[in-house]
N, C-alpha and C positions, 0 to 999 in steps of 0.2 A: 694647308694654310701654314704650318709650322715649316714647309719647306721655301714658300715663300719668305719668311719670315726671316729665318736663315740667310738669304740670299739678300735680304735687306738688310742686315746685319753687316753681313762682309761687306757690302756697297756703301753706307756708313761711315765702318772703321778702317777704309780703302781711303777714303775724301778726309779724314779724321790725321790718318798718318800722313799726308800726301800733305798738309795743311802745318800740323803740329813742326814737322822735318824745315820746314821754310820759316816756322816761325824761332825755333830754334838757330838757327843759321843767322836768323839777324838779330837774336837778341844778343847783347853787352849782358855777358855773364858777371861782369864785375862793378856792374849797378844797380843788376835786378837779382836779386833770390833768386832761386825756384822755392820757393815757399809755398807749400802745398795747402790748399782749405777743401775740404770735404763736408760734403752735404748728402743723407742718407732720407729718400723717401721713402716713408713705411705705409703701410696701406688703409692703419688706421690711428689711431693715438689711445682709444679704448678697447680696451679687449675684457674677454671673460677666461676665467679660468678653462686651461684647457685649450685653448684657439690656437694658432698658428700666426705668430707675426713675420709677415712678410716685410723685406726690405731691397729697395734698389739704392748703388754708392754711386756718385758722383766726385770724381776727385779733378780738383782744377788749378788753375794757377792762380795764387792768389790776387795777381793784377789784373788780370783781365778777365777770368774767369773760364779759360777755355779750356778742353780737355787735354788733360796732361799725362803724357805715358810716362811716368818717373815710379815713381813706385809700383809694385806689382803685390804688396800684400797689404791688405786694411784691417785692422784689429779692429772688429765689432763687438761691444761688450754689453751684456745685460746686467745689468748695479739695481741689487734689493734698496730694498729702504732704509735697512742697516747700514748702508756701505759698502754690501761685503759684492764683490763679483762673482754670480751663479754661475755665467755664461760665457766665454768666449771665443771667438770664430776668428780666423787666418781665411779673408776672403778675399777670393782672387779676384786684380786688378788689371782690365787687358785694356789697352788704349784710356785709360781712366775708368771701365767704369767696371761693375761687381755687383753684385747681389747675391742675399742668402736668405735665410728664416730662423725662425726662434718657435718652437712647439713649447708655448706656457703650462708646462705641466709640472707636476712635484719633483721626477726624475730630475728636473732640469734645476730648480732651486726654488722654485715660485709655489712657496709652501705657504701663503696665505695672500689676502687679495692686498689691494696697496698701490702706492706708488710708487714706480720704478724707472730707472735711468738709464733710455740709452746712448752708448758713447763711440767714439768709432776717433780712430787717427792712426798715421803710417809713424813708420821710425822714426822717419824724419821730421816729422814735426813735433818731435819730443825735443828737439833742439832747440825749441821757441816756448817755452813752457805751454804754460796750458791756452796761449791764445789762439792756435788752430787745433782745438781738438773738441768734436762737434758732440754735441748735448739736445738730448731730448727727454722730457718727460713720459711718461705711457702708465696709465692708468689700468689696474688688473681687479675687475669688481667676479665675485662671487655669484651666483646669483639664484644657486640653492641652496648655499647655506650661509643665509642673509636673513635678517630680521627683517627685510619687506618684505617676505614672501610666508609668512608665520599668522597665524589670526592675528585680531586684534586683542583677546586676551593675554596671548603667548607676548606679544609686543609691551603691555604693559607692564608683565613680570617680567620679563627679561633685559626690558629696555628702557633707558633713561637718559632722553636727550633733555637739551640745555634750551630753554623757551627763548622769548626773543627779551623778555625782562631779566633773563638770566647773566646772557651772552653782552647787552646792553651795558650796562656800568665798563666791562671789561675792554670794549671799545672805545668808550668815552675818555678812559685815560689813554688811548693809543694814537697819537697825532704828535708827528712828526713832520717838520717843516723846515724846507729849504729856498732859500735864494739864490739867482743864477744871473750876475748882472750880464746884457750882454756884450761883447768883446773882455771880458773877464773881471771886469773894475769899474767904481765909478769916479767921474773925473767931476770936480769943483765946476759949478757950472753949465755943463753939459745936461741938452737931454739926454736920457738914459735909459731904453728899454730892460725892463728886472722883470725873467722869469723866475715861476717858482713851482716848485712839486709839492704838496701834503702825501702822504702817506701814516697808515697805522704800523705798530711796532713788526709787524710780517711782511714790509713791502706793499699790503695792501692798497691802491690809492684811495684818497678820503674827498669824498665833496666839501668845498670848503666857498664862507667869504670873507672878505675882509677889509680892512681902511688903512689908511699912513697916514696915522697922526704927528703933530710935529710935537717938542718939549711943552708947548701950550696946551698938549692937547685937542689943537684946531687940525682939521682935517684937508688934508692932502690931496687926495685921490684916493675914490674906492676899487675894491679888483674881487672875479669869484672864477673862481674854478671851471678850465671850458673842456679839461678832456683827461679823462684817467688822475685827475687829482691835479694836473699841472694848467698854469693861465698863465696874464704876464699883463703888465703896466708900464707907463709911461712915468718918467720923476726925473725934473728938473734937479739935481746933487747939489747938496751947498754942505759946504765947511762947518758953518756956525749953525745950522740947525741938527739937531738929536734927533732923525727919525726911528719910528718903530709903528710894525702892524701889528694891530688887533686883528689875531682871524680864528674864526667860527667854525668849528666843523657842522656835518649834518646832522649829528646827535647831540649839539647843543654846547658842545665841549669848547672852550675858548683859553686863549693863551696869547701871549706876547713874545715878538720877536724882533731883537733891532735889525735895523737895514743894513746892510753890509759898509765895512768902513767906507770915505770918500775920500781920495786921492787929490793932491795939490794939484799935480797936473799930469800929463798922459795923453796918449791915440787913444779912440776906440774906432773898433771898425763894426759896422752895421750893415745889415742884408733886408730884403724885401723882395715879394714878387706883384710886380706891376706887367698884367696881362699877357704872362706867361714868362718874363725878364726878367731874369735877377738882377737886382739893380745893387750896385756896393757902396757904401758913404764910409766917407773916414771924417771924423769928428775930434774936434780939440778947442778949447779952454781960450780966453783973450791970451793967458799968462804964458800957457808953453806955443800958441802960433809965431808971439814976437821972438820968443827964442829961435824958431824952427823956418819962422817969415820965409820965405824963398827955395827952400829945399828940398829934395826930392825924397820921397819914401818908395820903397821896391813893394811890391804885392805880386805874393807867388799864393797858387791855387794849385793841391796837391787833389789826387783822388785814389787812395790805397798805398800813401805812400811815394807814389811819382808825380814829380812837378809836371804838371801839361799848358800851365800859364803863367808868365812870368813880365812881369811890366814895370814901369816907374810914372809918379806923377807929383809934379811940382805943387808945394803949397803957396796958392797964392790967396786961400781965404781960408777961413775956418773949419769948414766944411764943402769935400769935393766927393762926387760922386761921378760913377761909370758902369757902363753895362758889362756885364761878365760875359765873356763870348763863350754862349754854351757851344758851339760845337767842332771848338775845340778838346773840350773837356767829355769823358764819358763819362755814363752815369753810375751815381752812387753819392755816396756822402764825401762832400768838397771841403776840406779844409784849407780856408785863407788867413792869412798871413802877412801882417807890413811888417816891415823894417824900414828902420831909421838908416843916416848915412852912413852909420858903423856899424851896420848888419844886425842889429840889436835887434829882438822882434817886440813890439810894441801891443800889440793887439791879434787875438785871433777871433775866427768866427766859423762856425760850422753851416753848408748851408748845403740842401738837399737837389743836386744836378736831376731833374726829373726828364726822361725823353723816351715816356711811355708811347705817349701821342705821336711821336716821328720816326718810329723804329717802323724798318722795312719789312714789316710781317705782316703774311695772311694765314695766321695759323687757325684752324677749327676742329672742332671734336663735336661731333653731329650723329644721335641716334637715328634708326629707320624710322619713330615710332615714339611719339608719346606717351599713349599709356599703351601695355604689355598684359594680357594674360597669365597667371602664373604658368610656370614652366615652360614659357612661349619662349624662342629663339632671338635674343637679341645682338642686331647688326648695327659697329658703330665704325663711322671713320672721323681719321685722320688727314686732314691735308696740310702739308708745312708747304707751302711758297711765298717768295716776295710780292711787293703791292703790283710788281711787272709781272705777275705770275709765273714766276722760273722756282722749279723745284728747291727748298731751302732744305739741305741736308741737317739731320738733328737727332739725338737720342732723347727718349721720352720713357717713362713708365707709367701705367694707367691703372687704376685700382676702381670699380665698381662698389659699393658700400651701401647696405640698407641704413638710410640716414635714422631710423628709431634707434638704432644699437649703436649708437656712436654722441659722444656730449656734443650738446649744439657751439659751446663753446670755441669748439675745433674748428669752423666756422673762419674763423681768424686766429686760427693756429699756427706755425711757421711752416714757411711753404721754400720751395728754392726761389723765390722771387726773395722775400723778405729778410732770408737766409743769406744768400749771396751778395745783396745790394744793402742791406742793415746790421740786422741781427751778429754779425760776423764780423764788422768793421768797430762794433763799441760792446763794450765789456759790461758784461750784468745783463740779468735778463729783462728781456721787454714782453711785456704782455700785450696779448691779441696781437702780433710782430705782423700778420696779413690786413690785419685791418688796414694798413697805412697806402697798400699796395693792391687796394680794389677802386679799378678805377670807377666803377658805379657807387664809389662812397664821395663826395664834392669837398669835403673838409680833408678828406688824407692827409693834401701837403702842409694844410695848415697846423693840424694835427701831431704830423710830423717836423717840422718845424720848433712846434715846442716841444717834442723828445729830444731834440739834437740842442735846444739850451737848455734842456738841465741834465736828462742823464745821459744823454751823449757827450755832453761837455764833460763833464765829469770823469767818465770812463776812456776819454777815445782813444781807440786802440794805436791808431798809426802815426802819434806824435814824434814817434821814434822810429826811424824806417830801423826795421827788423833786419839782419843782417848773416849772412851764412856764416858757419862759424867757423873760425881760419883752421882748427880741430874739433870736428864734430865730432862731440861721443858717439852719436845715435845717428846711423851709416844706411843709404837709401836702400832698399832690401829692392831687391830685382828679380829675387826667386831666394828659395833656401839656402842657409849656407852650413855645410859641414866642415869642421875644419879642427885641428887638435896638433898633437905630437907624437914622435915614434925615440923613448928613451931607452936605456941600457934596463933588461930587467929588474938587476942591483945596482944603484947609483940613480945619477940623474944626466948622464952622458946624453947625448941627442945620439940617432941613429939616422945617419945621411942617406941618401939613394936608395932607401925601403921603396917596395913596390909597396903601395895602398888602394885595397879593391873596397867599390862602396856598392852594394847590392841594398836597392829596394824594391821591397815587392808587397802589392794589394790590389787588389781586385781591382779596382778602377784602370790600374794604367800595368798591370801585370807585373811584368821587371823589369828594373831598367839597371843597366851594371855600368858603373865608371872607374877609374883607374888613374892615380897618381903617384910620382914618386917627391919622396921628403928630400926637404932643401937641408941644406948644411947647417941647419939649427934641427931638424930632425920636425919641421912643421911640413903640413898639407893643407890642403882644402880644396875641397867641392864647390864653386862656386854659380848661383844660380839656377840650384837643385829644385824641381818640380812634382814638386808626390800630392794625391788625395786622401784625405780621413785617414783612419787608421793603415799607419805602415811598417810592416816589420822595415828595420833597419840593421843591416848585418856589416861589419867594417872589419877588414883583417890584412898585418903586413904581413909581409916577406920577403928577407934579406936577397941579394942579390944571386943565390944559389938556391931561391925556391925554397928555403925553410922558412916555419912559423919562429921570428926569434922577435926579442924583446917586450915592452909595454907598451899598449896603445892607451892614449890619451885623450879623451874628448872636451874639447871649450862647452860650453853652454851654448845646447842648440838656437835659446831664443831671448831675450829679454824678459824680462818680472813686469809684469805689466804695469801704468803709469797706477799714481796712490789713487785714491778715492776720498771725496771729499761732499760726497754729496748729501746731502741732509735735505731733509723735507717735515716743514714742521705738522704732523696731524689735526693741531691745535688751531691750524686755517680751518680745513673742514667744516670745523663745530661755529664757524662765522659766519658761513657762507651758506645761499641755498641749496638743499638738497635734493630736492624735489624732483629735479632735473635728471638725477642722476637714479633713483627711485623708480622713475619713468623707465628709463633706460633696462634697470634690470629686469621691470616688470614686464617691457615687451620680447624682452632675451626669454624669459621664464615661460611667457605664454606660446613663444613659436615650438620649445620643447613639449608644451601641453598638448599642442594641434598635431604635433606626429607620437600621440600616445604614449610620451615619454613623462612617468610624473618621478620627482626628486628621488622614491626609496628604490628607482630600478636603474638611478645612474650610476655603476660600479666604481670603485677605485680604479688609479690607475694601475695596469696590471703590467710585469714586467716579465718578457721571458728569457729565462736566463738556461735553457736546457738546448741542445741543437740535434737535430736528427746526425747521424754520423754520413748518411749516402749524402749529407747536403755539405759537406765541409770543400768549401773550393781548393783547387789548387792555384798558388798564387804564379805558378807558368804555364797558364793556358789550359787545355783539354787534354789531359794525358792518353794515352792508347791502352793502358790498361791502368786499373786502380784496385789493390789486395787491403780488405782491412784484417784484424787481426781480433775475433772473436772469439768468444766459450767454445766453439767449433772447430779452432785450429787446435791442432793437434801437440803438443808440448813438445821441446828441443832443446836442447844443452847450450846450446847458439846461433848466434846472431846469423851463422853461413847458412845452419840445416835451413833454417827458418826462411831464407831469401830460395833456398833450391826447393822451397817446398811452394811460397809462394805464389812466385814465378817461374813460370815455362821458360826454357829454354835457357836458362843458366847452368852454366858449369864452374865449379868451386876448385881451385887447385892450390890445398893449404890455404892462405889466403888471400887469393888470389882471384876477382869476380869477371866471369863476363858470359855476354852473349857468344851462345855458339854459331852465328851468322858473322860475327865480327875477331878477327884474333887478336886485335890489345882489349884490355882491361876496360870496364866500363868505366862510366863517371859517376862517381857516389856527391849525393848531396844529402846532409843531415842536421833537420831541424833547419833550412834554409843555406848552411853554408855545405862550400864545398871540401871535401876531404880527396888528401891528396895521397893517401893508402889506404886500400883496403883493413887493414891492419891497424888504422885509427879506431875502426869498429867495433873490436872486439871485445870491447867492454861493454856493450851494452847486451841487455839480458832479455830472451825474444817477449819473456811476457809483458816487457814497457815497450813493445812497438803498438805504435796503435794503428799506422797504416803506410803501403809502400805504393810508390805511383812511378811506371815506367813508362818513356819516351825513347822508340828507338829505330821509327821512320822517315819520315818526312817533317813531323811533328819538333825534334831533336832540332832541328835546327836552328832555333829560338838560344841553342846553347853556347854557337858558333863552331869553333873549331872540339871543344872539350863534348860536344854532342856527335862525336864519327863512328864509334863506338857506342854508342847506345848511353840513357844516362839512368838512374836506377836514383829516386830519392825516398829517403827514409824519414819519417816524421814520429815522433817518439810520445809519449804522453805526458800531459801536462801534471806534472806534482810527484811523478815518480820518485820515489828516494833514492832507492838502489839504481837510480838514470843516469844520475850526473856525472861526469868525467871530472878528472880534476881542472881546476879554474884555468883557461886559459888566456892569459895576459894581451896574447896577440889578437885578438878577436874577440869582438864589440857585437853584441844582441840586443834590439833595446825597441819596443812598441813605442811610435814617435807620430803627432796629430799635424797631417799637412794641412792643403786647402779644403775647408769646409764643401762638403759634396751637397751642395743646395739640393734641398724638394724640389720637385714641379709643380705648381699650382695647381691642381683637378677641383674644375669649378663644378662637376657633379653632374649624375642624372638623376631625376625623379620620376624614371615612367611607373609602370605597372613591375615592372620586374627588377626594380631595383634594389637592392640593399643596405636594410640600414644597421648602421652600428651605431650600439648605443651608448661606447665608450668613445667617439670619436665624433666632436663637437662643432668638425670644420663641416659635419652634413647640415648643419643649422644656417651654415652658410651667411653669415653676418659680414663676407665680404664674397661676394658673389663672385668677382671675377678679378683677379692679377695679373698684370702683365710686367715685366723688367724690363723688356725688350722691344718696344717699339719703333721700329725705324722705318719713315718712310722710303717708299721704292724710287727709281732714276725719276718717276714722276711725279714727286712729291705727296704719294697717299700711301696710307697704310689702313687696313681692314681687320677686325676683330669679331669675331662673335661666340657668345656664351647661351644656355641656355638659363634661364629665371627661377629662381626657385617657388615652392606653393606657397609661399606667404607672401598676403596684401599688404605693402607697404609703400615707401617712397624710396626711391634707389637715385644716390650721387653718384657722378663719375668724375671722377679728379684724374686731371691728365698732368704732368711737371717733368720739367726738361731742360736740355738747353742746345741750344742752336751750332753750327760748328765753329760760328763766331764769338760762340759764349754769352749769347743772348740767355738768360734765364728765363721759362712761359709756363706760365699758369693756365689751365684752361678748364672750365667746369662746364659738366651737360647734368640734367635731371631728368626723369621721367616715375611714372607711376604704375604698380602691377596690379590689379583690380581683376576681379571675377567675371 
């Protein structure tokens, strides 16, 4: 299956490049950015101490959404509740897209349960301040060492929550309240649709209702709250009267607010959906039509930023209205706009392009099997095609999740639907952001409609199309870059035509050696360097005559990461119900109960910090022989006796090494770099070797030409005193963290013979099954299957992705595991 899988992949990112290369080719570089927005599905939003957060990246263009191969590292960061950064990953981006994980353990910084923040964005979009760089909340509860899991005595003494008479008064002062006329203003005259939002002092939204009374105090029109605290009314504007609403919240709380000033005269521009049409009206006053009597206003319609509709219409009455032609415009949040005949803009209006209903998709996500036996084998597919049935190429990521160990909240938590087409486009956060974007919910748009007049108005992002910076600090990173200077020992002379060797070596990719020479300021660099996890990094010149001569200089391998600004107040918590969340730990705490695990046998996390010495790699492959250097070696005056005692088949002459099958001198390597005489060595003292590893068959060849003669490398011991040579200025040693080396997901066995660990919390299996990689085959299906684990519950499957057009898809299955 994983070989399949693979092959679905490359089939994928084959049709991905083949697509991206032509879309490049006709963009107008010098109107569009590449302006990068990145969206990271994680597999869950709540976790327990100890779990395993998985994550798949998505990075796209910001106009149209599609996958975009421009950057190739994505900074994934995990932000405590302090602010402070615990975590961070250099995850690799290949045709756009990445994945890594996060193990929630104390190691890692996650030293108490909480709310915590994660963040993700490429270099380049530091160039745009913080508006493409992507934010998610994650929720870390405890759930042994929690006061819901204590008697109900222990809870007494120990605990002291806040009743609903308590919490009460301190809500009742928190109402806050805004108006949102729409097209921005009100005009003398004119009817006027006025949204509005209530909210408590935390963003909270508040149930509210209310009246506009006039200076008489007769009444106007009354209005009440239809969604998250926001509603919206109809009010004829006049000069000469003094409006203001009395409005109510749900806790009794009441207050006064005047209506927003009224304008002499002015455009407004108004929206409406009449049976799936947006219809647009532009509206004005007797006072400014005779001004305006006969003239034409422009109306442009932008969607991220680029105009896709652009028109003129004569006033020949007060109010003129037209249908928006949706399909020229794609979907997302539609910012319109008139202008007067001096390009002046008079009015805007935000209004939501919806073309859920006519997209060319038959995408599904369909188990074998509604309900499942525990640790029964579950088989799910994927089909992406069009409504013509022709295979619709797409990357997906799919997460399985026992829905009790997860807040139902999340429910309508941000999705890449809600992310890429909302949440992304206006600034501040939006709660429940999927709510808007389930099409089994009938009110969404309406819903949505009054998000985008009042806090999409407010915030929205693309008033100002964002623009590349004519010098960007922050340079689109395409792989690592090393890069520095080669100056006079004494002085600050640059050293031109230095040969510069860059060796990295770790386990993952072995060695990889590169080679430049300095420019006539005495600069280098590497550019586009590719290492995993931990990597020795060894850099050393030499003059045009093969000596070590002058100082090598390193720039800063990488950027300080962006500030942190995140705050979460705890003080919501204590407002809100918790019961939900109670629930939650309680059925986390009982699946450890039913595999015989109780609170006082769950260990700390243990760390080992010791290593067998037969297990120490070599970071060039499998050597043909490997001497360590034990209580059992026999004592020597030096470094030579010590290598002829070693190793077979060495002969020393003065100081002079080599194998007796070969007549020049071997190739000595020490502590990773190379030495270019034997006679470099002889400072070192044999009881700091800690182990010698020879290559000097077929094996050597990995060395190239310096491997003909056999090569001999010596590895010295860590903290020795009497080890160190004196500092050499020409050559650079430094442990340097490349691309994050992701887990694999193992979604587990449960037979008879299985093992369990009972320091390791991912056997509880609160996300049954991960995937990052989902791509369907030339025939548009893709197959998964896991095995169940023994707990009765209910299991979501959340599939999100997006199509190679940049379609964004949401896709949900359920089923049930029962005895």
């Amino acid at each position: 299956m994983l070989n399949q899988q693979n092959k679905n992949l490359k089939c994928f990112l084959l049709s991905l490049f083949v697509l991206i290369t032509g879309l490049l080719q006709a963009q107008d570089k010098t109107t569009v950015p590449n302006i990068e927005k990145v969206y990271v599905h994680t597999d869950r939003s709540c976790y327990t101490v100890g779990e395993s957060l998985w994550y798949k990246a998505y990075s796209v263009l910001a106009y149209n959404h599609m996958l975009l191969d421009q950057s190739k590292i994505l900074y994934v960061e995990l932000i405590s509740p302090n602010s402070k950064i615990i975590a961070r990953h250099k995850t690799r981006l290949e045709q756009g897209v990445g994945h890594g994980d996060f193990k929630l353990t104390d190691s890692l910084g996650v030293k108490k349960p909480g709310v915590y923040q994660l963040r993700a964005y490429t270099n380049w979009d530091r160039n745009f301040g913080d508006d493409f760089v992507f934010k998610k909340e994650i929720e870390i509860i405890d759930v042994f060492n929690d006061d819901s899991n204590k008697s109900e005595t222990n809870k007494k003494q120990n605990q002291r929550k806040k009743t609903k008479e308590e919490t009460e008064p301190e809500i009742k002062q928190a109402l806050q309240f805004q108006f949102f006329p729409e097209g921005g203003n009100l005009v003398d005259g004119v009817i006027s649709t006025v949204a509005f939002k209530a909210s408590d002092n935390f963003g909270n939204p508040q149930k509210v209702t209310g009246r506009v009374v006039d200076s008489k105090g007769e009444l106007v029109t009354l209005f009440a709250s239809l969604h998250e605290g926001m509603g919206k009314f109809q009010i004829q504007s006049d000069l000469q009267s003094s409006l203001k609403a009395e409005i109510t919240s749900e806790h009794g709380k009441t207050i006064e607010v005047p209506l927003p000033k009224v304008s002499e005269s002015g455009f407004l521009i108004g929206a409406s959906k009449i049976k799936g049409r947006d219809i647009i009206s532009i509206k004005t006053n007797a006072k400014t039509f005779q001004e305006h009597q006969g003239e034409t206003v422009a109306i442009v319609a932008r969607v991220r930023g680029i105009s896709y509709f652009e028109g003129e219409i004569q006033l020949n009455t007060q109010q003129v209205s037209f249908e928006l032609p949706k399909d020229q415009i794609p979907e997302g949040i539609c910012q319109i706009t008139i202008y007067d005949k001096n390009a002046l803009p008079q009015s805007e209006r935000l209004v939501y392009i919806d073309k859920r209903d006519e997209e060319d998709l038959d995408i599904s996500l369909t188990t074998n099997k509604k309900v499942y036996k525990p640790e029964e084998k579950v088989e799910i597919q994927v089909v992406s095609k069009n409504k013509s049935g022709q295979p619709l190429p797409a990357s997906f990521s799919l997460a399985s999740i026992d829905e009790s160990s997860v807040n139902k909240t999340s429910k309508y938590g941000t999705n890449i639907c809600s992310y890429f087409l909302m949440e992304s486009d206006i600034k501040g956060q939006v709660r429940n952001p999927a709510f808007y974007f389930d099409r089994n919910n009938s009110k969404r748009l309406a819903c949505l409609d009054l998000l985008l007049l009042t806090q999409g108005w407010r915030d929205f992002l693309w008033k100002t199309l964002p623009e590349n910076p004519k010098l960007p600090k922050y340079a689109i990173e395409t792989g690592f870059s090393v890069a520095g200077m080669v100056k006079q020992l004494l002085g600050s002379k640059p050293k031109p035509n230095n040969n510069i060797t860059l060796a990295l070596l770790n386990e993952k990719e072995g060695m990889q050696l590169f080679s430049e020479i300095s420019d006539s300021m005495g600069r280098f660099s590497f550019k586009d360097v590719g290492y995993t996890g931990k990597t020795t990094m060894m850099v050393n010149t030499r003059n045009e005559k093969g000596k070590g001569k002058g100082e090598l200089l390193l720039d800063s391998l990488e950027s300080k990461p962006m500030s942190t600004n995140f705050k979460y107040e705890a003080f919501q918590q204590d407002l809100v119900d918790t019961l939900e969340l109670e629930s939650i730990k309680k059925h986390v705490y009982n699946k450890y109960i039913a595999y015989g695990v109780s609170p006082e046998n769950i260990l700390d996390e243990v760390e080992i910090i010791a290593q067998k010495k037969d297990e120490t790699p070599s970071y060039y492959g499998n050597p043909e022989y490997k001497y360590y250097v034990d209580e059992d070696t026999p004592p020597y005056s030096n470094i030579y006796q010590l290598i002829q005692f070693l190793v077979p088949g060495v002969l020393v002459t003065n100081d002079t090494i080599r194998f007796m099958r070969f007549n020049g001198p071997a190739h000595i390597i020490l502590d990773g770099f190379p030495v270019f005489s034997s006679a470099d060595i002889s400072y070192i003292m044999p009881e700091n070797v800690d182990r010698v590893e020879v290559f000097k068959g077929p094996s050597a060849a990995i060395f190239g030409p310096d491997g003909g003669n056999g090569v001999i490398l010596i590895y010295t011991k860590i903290g020795s005193v009497n080890n160190q040579p004196k500092k050499e200025f020409h050559s650079i040693t430094k442990t340097v963290d490349g691309y994050y080396d992701a887990r694999v997901f193992y979604s587990g066995s449960y037979g008879e013979d299985a093992e369990f660990d009972l320091n390791n919390n991912d056997v509880i299996r609160n996300t049954l099954y991960w995937n990052p990689y989902v791509h369907p085959d030339d025939k548009g299906v893709v197959a998964v299957e896991y095995d169940n684990s023994k707990v009765e519950t209910k299991v979501k499957v959340m599939l999100e992705g997006l199509t190679l057009s940049g379609i964004p898809v949401v896709r949900t299955a359920e089923y049930s595991i029962e005895k």
